[in-house]
C-alpha positions in Angstrom: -13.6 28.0 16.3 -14.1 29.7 12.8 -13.1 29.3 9.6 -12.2 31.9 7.1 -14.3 31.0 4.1 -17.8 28.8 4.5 -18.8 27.0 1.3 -22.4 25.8 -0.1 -23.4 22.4 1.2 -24.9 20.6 -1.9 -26.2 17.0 -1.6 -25.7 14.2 -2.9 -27.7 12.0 -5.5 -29.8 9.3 -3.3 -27.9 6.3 -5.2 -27.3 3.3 -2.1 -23.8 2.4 -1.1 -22.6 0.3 -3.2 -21.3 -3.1 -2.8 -18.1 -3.4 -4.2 -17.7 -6.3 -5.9 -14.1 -8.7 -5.8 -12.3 -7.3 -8.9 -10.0 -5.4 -7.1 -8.9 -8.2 -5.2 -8.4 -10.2 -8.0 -6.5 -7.6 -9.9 -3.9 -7.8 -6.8 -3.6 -11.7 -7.0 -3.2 -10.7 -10.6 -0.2 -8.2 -10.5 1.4 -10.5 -7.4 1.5 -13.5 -9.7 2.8 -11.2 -12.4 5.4 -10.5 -10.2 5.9 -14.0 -9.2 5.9 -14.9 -13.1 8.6 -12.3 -14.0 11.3 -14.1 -11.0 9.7 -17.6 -12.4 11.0 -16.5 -16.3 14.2 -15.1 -14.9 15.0 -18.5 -13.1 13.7 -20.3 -16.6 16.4 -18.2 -18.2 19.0 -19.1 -16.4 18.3 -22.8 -16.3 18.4 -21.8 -20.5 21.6 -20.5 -19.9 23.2 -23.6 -18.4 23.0 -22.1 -15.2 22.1 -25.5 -13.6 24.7 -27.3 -15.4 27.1 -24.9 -14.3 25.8 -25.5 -10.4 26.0 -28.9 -10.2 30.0 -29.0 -11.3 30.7 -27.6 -8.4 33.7 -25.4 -7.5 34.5 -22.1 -8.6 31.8 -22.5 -11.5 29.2 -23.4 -9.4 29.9 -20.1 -6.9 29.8 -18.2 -10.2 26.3 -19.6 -11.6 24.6 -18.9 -8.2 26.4 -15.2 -8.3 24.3 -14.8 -11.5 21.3 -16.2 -10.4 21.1 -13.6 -7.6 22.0 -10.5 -9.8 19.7 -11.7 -12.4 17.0 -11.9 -9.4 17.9 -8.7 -8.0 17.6 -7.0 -11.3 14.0 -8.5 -11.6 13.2 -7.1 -8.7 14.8 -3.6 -9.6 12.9 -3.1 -12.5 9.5 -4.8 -10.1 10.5 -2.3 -8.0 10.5 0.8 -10.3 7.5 -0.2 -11.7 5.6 0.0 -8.2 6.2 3.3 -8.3 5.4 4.6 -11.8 2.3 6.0 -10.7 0.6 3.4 -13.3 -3.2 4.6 -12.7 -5.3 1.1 -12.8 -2.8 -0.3 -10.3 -3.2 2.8 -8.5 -6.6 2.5 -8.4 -6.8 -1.4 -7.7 -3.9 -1.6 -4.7 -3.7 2.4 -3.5 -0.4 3.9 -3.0 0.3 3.3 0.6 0.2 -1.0 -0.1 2.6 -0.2 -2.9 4.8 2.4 -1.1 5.2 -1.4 1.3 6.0 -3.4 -1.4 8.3 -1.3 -3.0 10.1 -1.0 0.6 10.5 -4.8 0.8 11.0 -5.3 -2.8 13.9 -3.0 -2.9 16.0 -4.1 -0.1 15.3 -7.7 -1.2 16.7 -6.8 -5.0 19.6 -4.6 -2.8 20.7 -7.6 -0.9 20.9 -10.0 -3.7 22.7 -7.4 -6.1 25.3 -7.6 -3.3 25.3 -11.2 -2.9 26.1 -11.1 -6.8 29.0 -9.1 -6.6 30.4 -11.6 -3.7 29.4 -14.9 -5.4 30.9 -13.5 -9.1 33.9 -12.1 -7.2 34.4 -15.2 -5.1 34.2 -17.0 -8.5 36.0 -15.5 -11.0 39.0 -15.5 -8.4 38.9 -19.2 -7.7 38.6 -19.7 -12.0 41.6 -17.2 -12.2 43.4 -18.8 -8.8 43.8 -15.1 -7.9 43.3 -13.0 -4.8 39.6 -11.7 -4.3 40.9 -8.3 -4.4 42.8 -8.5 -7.5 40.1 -9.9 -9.1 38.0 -7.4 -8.2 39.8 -4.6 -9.6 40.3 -6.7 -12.5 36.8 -7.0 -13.1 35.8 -3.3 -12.7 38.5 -2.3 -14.9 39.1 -4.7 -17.3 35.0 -5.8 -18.2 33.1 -3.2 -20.3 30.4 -1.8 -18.0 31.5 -3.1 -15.0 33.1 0.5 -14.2 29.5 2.6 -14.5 27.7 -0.8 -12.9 30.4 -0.2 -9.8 29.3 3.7 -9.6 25.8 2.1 -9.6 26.1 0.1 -7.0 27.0 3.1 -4.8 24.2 5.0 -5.7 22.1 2.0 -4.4 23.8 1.3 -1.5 23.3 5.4 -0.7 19.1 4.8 -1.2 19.3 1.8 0.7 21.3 3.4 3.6 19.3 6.6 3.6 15.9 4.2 3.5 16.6 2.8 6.9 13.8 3.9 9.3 16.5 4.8 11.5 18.4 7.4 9.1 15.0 8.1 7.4 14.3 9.9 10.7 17.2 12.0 10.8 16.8 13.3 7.3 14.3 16.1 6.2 11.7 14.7 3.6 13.2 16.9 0.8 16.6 15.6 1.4 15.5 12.1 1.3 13.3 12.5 -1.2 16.7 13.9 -3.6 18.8 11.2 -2.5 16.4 8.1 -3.4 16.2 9.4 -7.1 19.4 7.6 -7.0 17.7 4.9 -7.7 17.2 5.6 -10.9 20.9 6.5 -11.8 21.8 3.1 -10.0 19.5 1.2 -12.7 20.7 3.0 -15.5 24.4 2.7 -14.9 23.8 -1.4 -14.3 22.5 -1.9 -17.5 25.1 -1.7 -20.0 27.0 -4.2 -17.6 24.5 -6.2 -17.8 23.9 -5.9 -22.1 27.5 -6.0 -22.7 29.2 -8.6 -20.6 26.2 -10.8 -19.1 26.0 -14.1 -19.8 22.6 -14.8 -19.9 21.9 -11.6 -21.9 24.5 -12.2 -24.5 24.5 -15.7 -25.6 20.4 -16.3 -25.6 17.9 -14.8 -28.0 15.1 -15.2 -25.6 17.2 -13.5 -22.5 17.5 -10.9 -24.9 14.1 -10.7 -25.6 13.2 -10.9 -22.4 15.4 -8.2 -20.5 14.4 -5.6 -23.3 11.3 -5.6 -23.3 10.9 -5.4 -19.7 13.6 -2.3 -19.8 11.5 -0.4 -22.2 8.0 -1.2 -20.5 9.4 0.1 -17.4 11.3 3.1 -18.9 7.8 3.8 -21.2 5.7 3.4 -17.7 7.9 6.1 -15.9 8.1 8.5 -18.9 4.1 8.1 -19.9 2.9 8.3 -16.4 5.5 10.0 -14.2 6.4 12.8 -16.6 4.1 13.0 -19.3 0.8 12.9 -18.2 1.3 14.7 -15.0 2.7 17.6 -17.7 -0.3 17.0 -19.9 -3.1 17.7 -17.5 -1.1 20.6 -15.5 -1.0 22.1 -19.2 -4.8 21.3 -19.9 -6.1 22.2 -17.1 -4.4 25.5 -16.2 -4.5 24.9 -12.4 -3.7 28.4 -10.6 -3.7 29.5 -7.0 -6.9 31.6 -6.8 -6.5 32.8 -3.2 -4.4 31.6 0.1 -6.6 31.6 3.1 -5.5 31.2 6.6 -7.7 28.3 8.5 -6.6 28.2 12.0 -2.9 28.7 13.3 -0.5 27.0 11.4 -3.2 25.9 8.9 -3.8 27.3 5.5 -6.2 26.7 2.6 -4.9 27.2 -1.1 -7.8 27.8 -3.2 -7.2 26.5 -7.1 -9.1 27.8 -10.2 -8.7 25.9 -13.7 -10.3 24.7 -16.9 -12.6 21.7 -17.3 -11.5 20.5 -14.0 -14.7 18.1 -14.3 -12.8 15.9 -16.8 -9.9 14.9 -14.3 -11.1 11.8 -12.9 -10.7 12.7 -9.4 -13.3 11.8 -6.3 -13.2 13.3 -3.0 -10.8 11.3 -0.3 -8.3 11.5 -3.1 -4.7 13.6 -3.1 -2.6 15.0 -5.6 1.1 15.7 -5.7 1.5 19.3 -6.0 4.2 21.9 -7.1 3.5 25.6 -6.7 5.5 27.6 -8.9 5.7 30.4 -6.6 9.6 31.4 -5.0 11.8 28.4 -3.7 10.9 24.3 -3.4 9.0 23.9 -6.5 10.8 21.4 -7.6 9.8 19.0 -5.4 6.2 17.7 -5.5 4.2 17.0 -1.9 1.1 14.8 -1.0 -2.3 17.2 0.0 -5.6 16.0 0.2 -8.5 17.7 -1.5 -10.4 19.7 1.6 -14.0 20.3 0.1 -15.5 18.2 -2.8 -13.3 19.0 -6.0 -15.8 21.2 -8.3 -15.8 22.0 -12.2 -14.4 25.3 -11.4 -12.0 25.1 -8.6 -10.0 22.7 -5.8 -9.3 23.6 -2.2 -6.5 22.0 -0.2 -5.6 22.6 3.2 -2.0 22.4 4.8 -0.2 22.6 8.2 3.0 24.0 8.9 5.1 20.7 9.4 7.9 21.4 7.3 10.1 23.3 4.9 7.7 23.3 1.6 4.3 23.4 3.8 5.7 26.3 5.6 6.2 28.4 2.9 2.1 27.7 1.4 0.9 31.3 3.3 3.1 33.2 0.9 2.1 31.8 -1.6 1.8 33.9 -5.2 -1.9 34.5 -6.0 -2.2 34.0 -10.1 0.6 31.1 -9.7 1.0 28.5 -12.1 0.2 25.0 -10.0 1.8 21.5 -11.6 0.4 18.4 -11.0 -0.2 14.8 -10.3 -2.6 12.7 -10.0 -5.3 11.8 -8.7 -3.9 9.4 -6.4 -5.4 7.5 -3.6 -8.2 5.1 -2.5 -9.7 6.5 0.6 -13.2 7.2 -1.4 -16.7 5.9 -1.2 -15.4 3.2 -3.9 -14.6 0.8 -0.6 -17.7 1.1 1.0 -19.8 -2.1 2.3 -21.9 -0.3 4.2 -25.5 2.3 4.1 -23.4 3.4 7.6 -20.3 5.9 7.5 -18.4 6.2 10.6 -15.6 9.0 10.1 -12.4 9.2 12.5 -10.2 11.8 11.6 -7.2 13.9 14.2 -5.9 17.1 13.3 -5.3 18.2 9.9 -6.5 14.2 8.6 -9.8 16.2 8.6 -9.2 16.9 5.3 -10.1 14.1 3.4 -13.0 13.3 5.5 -14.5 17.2 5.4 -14.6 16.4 1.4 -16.1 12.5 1.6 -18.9 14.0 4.3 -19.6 16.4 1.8 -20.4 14.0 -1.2 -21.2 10.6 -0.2 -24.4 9.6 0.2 -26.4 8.5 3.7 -29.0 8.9 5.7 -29.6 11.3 8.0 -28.4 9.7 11.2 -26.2 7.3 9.4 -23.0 9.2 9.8 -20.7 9.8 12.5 -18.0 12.2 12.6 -15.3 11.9 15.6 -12.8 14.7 15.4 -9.8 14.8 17.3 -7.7 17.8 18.0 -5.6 19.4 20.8 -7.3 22.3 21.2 -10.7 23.4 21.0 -9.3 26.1 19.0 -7.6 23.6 16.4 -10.7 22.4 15.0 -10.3 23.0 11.7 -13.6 23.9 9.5 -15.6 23.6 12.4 -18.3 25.9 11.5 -18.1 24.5 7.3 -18.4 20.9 9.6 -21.4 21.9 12.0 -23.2 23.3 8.5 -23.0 20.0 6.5 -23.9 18.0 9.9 -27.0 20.3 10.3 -28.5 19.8 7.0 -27.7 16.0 6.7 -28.0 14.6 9.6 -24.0 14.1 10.6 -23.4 13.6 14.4 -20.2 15.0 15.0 -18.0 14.0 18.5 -15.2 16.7 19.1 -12.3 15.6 21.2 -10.1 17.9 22.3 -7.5 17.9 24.7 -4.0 16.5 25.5 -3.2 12.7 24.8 -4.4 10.7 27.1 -4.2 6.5 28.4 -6.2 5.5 25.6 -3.5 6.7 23.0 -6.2 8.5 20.3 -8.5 9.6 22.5 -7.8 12.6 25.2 -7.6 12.6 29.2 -10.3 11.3 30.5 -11.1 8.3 28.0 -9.1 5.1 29.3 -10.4 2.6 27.1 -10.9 2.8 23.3 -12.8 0.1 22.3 -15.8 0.9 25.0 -15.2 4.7 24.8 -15.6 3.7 20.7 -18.8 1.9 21.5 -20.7 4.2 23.8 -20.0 7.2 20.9 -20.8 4.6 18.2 -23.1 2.2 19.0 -23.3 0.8 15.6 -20.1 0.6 14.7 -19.5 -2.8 13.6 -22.2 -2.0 10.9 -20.3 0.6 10.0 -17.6 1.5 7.5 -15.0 3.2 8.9 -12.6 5.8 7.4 -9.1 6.7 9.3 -7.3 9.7 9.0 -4.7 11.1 10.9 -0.6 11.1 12.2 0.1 6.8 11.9 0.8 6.0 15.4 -2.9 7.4 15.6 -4.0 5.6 13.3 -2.6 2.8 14.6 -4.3 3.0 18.1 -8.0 3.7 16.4 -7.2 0.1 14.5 -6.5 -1.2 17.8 -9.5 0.0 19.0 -12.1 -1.0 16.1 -10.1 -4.3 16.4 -11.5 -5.2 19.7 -15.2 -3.7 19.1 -15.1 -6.1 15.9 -15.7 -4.1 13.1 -14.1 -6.4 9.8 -10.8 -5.1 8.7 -12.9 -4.4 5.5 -14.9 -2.3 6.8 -11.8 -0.5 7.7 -10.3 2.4 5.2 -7.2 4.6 5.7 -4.3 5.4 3.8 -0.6 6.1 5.1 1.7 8.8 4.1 4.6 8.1 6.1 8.1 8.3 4.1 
């Protein structure tokens, strides 16, 4: 067990752990009644718009009014949606990006199924108004009503992200591919929209609808261009980020080594991730999720990757002197969470990586941490001997599990139960705050296990990656 390049251990300040206080949680009941609000004004606008008046006369009006209803809904929930995503940093920071990776997932087939059951309800409407055929009017309406031909291509660019973000087909795709076909997304938005300005009822007739709509357009489009594009540009420009040197780890594991300027001024902590382009060959065009694998440092970052796929596959040939792009920091799996003076670090396989950088800078006590490593192989361990040299001069007790998978689920042959296999290693445990890191059914199992020891869900701090 080696690794290629040992760094200096430097400690920590002695500052106690602190106690974090409930502002984050507030901030999420916060943004979730924002979001509540925003569907609340929609359905205020509608009732504006005589949508109520229109329901209760029943007949082809009222099937038309509820059509409306439901597209203005799912448009809310579109632009809700889009929003999630735009990298925004406070609610980055306040709900981390796996929670909103979930609520964008529910969000968006929510606002998919009611954009549908607009186009049904209108349909089924304006044909019983026009005492045609559904299909007749329905080609009438695409092309006959301004917009309605773009917001018809628009609905097949949503109904390709939807499709494609089915677990099911999300599984049979490559991430890159995936990743291409959900920036549909955006083109789906952007083609609705002038239906939707031109020939919508409760955009057209009503100054505050107007009001409204527009400004929550332009905060979204202002949110995506301010923190998706420009300020990822801005500090990959600033900071000058280059690959320094490419060092292989163990087998299938590399570090990339990054030099820059003033890195100290990116607000970034160890535990945190960036999303990274490497403007060296083929693939830079698409960004991808790596931890920072040592404590990030004034002059330089070090990240650490296995060979799962297409992009991480190609980081050994990496150009040394390439330029690197960009964003970030992301992520919440920092010392910012803890509750506890005890650390109790889980981590399997190349989810090391956060937690070689947190037991690195946080502060305890000797004897206060506990580091259980996971791997197949004894030869897998990666930065074992960087590991063994922080453990020695702080105090760390580190557990290595290697070995195939065995009853337990995260644990190896040998260990049947997890919770009392968990206890025996980690007698303290439920005093403990407990950081997760590793493939998700893994994860999932070690939950399972700190579940039934009773350590407070917390106490408990992980992050999912899972597309």
């Amino acid at each position: 067990m080696s690794t290629a390049t040992q760094r200096t251990v430097r400690l920590p300040p002695p500052v106690p752990a602190p106690n974090p206080a409930d502002w984050q949680r507030r901030l999420r009941l916060v943004l979730a009644a924002a979001a509540c609000g925003s569907v609340f004004m929609v359905f205020l606008l509608w009732v504006h718009g005589g949508g109520v008046r229109a329901l209760t006369t029943g007949g082809a009006g009222a099937v038309t009014s509820a059509g409306r209803l439901a597209g203005l809904v799912g448009a809310d929930l579109l632009i809700i949606q889009v929003l999630l995503m735009a990298r925004i940093p406070w609610v980055e920071r306040v709900c981390g990006q796996d929670q909103l990776a979930r609520w964008h997932r529910i969000t968006g087939f929510t606002s998919f199924n009611l954009v549908l059951l607009h186009i049904v309800l209108v349909t089924f409407g304006y044909a019983g108004s026009d005492r045609s055929g559904v299909v007749v009017e329905a080609w009438r309406l695409i092309t006959t009503y301004p917009g309605m031909l773009l917001a018809a291509a628009g609905t097949v660019a949503l109904i390709i992200v939807t499709v494609t973000s089915v677990r099911v087909a999300r599984r049979r795709l490559r991430y890159e591919s995936w990743h291409l076909l959900h920036l549909y997304a955006y083109l789906g938005i952007g083609l609705a929209l002038p239906h939707q300005i031109w020939t919508g009822q409760d955009f057209v007739l009503t100054a505050p609808a107007r009001l409204y709509w527009w400004t929550l357009y332009i905060a979204t489009a202002g949110s995506i261009l301010v923190f998706r594009v420009g300020m990822p540009l801005y500090r990959s420009l600033r900071h000058d980020l280059r690959i320094a040197a490419v060092v292989p780890e163990t087998d299938g594991v590399t570090s990339v080594y990054l030099s820059g300027r003033d890195l100290d001024r990116l607000p970034v902590q160890s535990g945190q991730f960036f999303n990274w382009r490497f403007l060296s060959g083929t693939g830079w065009m698409r960004a991808h999720p790596y931890s920072l694998s040592a404590a990030p440092r004034p002059d330089g970052f070090r990240i650490t990757i296995k060979h799962l796929g297409d992009g991480s596959s190609q980081v050994p040939a990496l150009r040394v002197g390439a330029r690197v792009l960009l964003e970030g920091p992301y992520g919440r799996l920092t010392g910012l969470r803890r509750q506890r003076h005890r650390l109790t670090f889980i981590a399997c396989g190349i989810g090391i990586t956060p937690m070689r950088a947190l037991i690195e800078t946080e502060y305890y006590r000797p004897g206060d941490a506990v580091l259980i490593y996971r791997a197949r192989t004894p030869s897998d361990f990666t930065f074992y001997q960087e590991i063994e040299a922080i453990a020695q001069a702080r105090g760390v007790a580190t557990i290595y599990l290697p070995g195939p998978r065995g009853p337990a689920q995260w644990l190896p042959v040998g260990c049947r139960d997890g919770a009392s296999t968990l206890r025996q290693m980690v007698p303290h445990i439920g005093d403990s705050d407990v950081y997760v890191c590793g493939p998700e059914p893994w994860m999932d199992a070690v939950i399972d296990s700190l579940d039934r020891v009773g350590v407070p869900i917390a106490q408990i701090h992980l992050e999912r990656f899972a597309w």
